[in-house]
N, C-alpha and C positions, 0 to 999 in steps of 0.2 A: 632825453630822460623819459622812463614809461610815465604814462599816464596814470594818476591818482585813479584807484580803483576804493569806491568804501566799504565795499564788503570784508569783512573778518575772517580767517579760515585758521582754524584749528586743527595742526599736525600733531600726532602723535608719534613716540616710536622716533620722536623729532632729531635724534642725534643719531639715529642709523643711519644706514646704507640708502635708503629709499625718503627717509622724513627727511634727511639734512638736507638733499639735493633740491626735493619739493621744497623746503622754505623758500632754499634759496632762488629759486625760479620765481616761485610768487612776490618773491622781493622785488626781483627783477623787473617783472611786468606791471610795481605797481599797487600788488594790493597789499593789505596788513595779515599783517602772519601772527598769530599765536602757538609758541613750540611749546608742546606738553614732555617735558623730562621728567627722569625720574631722580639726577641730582643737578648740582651745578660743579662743571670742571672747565676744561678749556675748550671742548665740545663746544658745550650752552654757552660759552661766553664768544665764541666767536660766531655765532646765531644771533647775540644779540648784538655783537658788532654791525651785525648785517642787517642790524632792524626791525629785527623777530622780539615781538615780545613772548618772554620768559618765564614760565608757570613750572614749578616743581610741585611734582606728582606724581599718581600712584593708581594706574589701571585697576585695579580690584578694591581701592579706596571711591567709596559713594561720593561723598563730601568732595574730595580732591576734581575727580570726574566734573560731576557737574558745577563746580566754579568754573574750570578753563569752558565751562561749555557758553557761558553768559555772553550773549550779543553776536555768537557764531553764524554765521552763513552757511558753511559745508566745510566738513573732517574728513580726516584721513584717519583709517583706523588701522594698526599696525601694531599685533602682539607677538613678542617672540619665542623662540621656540622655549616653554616655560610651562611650568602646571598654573592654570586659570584661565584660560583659556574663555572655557564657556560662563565661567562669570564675570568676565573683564566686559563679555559682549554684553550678557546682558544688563550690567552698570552703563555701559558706551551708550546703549541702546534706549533705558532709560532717562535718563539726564539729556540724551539728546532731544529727546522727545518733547521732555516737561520746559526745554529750552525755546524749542522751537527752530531748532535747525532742520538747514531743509533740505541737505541732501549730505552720503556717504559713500567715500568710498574706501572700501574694505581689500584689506591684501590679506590674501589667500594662498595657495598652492597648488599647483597643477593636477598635486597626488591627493587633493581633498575628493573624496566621493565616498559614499554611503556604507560601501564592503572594505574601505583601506584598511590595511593592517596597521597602521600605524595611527596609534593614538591620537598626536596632534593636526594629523591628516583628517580623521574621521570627524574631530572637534573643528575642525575649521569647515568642512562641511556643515556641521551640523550650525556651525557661526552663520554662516551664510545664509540657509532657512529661517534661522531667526530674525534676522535684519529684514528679509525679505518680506515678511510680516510686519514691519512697521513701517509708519506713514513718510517715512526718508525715500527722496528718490536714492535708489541704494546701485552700486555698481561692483562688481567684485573681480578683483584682479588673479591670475594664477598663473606669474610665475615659473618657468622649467628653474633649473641652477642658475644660482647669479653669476657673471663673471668672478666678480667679486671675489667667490667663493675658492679659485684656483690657487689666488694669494694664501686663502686660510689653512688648506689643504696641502699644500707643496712643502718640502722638505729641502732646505738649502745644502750641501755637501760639498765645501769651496768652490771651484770653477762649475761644477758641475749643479743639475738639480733633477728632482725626481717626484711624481705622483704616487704614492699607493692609495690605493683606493678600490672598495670591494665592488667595482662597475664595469667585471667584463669586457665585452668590445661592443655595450649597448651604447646610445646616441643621444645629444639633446643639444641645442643650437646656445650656446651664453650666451644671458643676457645682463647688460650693465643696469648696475643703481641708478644712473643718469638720465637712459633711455625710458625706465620706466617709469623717473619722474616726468618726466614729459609726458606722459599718459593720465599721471596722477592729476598733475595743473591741471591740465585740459577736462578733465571730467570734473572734477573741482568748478570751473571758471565754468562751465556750458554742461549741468550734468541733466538735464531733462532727454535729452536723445541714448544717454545710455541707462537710463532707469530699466532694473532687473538682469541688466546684460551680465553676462561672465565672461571676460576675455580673457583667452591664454597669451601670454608674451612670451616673444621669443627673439632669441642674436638673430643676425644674418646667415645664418652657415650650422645647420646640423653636423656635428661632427663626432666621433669615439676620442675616447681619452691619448690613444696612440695619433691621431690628429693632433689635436690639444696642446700635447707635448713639442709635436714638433715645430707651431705655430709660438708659444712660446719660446723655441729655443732659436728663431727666428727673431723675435723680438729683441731677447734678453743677450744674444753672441755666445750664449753658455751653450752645452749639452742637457736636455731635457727628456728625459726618459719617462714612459707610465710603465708602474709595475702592479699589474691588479693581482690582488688578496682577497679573501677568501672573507666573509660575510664575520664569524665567530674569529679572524685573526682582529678584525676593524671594530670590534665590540669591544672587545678585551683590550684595547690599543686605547680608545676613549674613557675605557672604564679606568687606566692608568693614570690618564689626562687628568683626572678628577672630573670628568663629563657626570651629569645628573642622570639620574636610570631612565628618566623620561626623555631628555636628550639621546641615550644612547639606544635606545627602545624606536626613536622615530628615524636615527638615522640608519638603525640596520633596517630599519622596513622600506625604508624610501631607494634601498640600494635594491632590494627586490624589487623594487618596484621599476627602475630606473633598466634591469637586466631585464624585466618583463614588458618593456618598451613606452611605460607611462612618460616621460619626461620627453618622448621623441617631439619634434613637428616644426615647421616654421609659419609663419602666415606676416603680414604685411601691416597691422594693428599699430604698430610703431611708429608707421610712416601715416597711416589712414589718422587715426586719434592724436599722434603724440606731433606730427608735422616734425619728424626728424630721423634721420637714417639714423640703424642703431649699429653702434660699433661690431667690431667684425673681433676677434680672441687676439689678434695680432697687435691692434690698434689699440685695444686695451689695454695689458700688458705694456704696452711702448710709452703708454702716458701714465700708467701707476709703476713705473721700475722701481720707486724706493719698496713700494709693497714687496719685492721681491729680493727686497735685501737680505734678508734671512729666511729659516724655516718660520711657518706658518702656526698659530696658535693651535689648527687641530690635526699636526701634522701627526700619523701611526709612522712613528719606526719600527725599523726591523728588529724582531726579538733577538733580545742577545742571543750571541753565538752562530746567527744566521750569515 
């Protein structure tokens, strides 16, 4: 059994892709977890099976913020792709403060920097200066595509399956939720050596979407095709979705951005911070297969009559 750790650490973002895994790790090692939700389903409740005490709340709520922040050690700050961005931080930022928490770490995106076209790209930059400004040892994570994200994306078609997606034959290495919690604990549990750092995370293997494809159809025993589309066919494809304008406004700029080689690189951050090889697109896939049971929530089909 880990060893009783008594520091507190506050997840937010706690039932996603990156906050569930982080709880669960820190459970694992030991310490006490507080998950910040935003309801209670069977998400939160298997968080609190796990141990994780349970706070329903509301990023852009003052009050709600600084209650989960009471008796914290170090957060995890995690807003989704959503309008509020720049007030979520700077609530996150106050209440941490008047709390006395003494360190964060903040998820970012690879595509944040000061000229992004993209709205929630240029606001998460702009998050990042902010924190960086308060007395938090602060660390900021960025992210290329999650693996994750392939599941969301793909398109089932009986035996067979298919990507469209407006990204060319540009490149970027998956990376898993898993791996990058491992990076989250770690700067979390020991974050004075990465005070002000900005790491990029990345898979094992830069790869194009015609990779991708065929590395899943390796996995899955199906036929896996990529078929890239055109920037205004993927706008109009999410705008059908019911995707929010602000959603579909950061994902067509991120696909430029991704074709103009922002998302490319690998580096070794995974294994140096997190103490863990990070899965390879194969490996993933072979352990999420139900993920792949169907089309993906933001899968673009082909316009009728195509």
């Amino acid at each position: 059994m880990a060893k009783k750790d008594d520091r507190l650490f506050l997840i937010t973002g706690a039932t996603g892709t990156t906050g569930s895994e982080t709880v669960h790790l820190l459970l694992e090692r030991g310490h006490r977890v507080r998950a910040l939700v935003h309801r209670e389903d069977d998400r939160s409740r298997t968080l609190a099976g796990a141990g994780a005490e349970i706070v329903v709340g509301d990023l852009l709520n003052f009050h709600d913020v600084s209650a989960a922040m009471r008796g914290v050690g170090g957060a995890y700050f995690c807003y989704p792709i959503l309008p509020g961005l720049l007030d979520a931080t700077v609530i996150f930022a106050q209440a941490a403060t008047e709390a006395g928490v003494g360190s964060v770490v903040n998820m970012s995106q690879i595509s944040a920097r000061r000229e992004a076209i993209s709205d929630a790209a240029r606001q998460h930059w702009l998050s990042e200066r902010l924190l960086d400004r308060t007395p938090l040892l602060t660390a900021h994570l960025r992210p290329t595509f999650f693996a994750e994200w392939i599941s969301w994306w793909w398109g089932r078609q009986g035996d067979e399956g298919v990507l469209r997606l407006p990204l060319g034959d540009g490149r970027h290495a998956p990376v898993a939720g898993i791996d990058q919690a491992h990076v989250i604990a770690a700067v979390l549990e020991n974050p004075e050596p990465h005070d002000r750092q900005t790491y990029t995370l990345h898979g094992p293997k830069e790869m194009d979407h015609y990779g991708i494809a065929e590395a899943m159809s390796r996995a899955l025993g199906i036929q896996v095709t990529y078929e890239p589309i055109g920037v205004e066919e993927f706008a109009r494809g999410l705008t059908d979705l019911g995707k929010t304008t602000h959603t579909v406004q950061h994902l067509s700029s991120v696909a430029v951005d991704y074709q103009n080689g922002i998302f490319r690189g690998t580096n070794n951050l995974i294994e140096v911070v997190g103490n863990r090889s990070p899965l390879s697109v194969e490996e993933f896939v072979s352990e999420h297969k139900e993920a792949f049971a169907r089309s993906g929530s933001h899968f673009v089909p082909a316009p009728k009559g195509d």
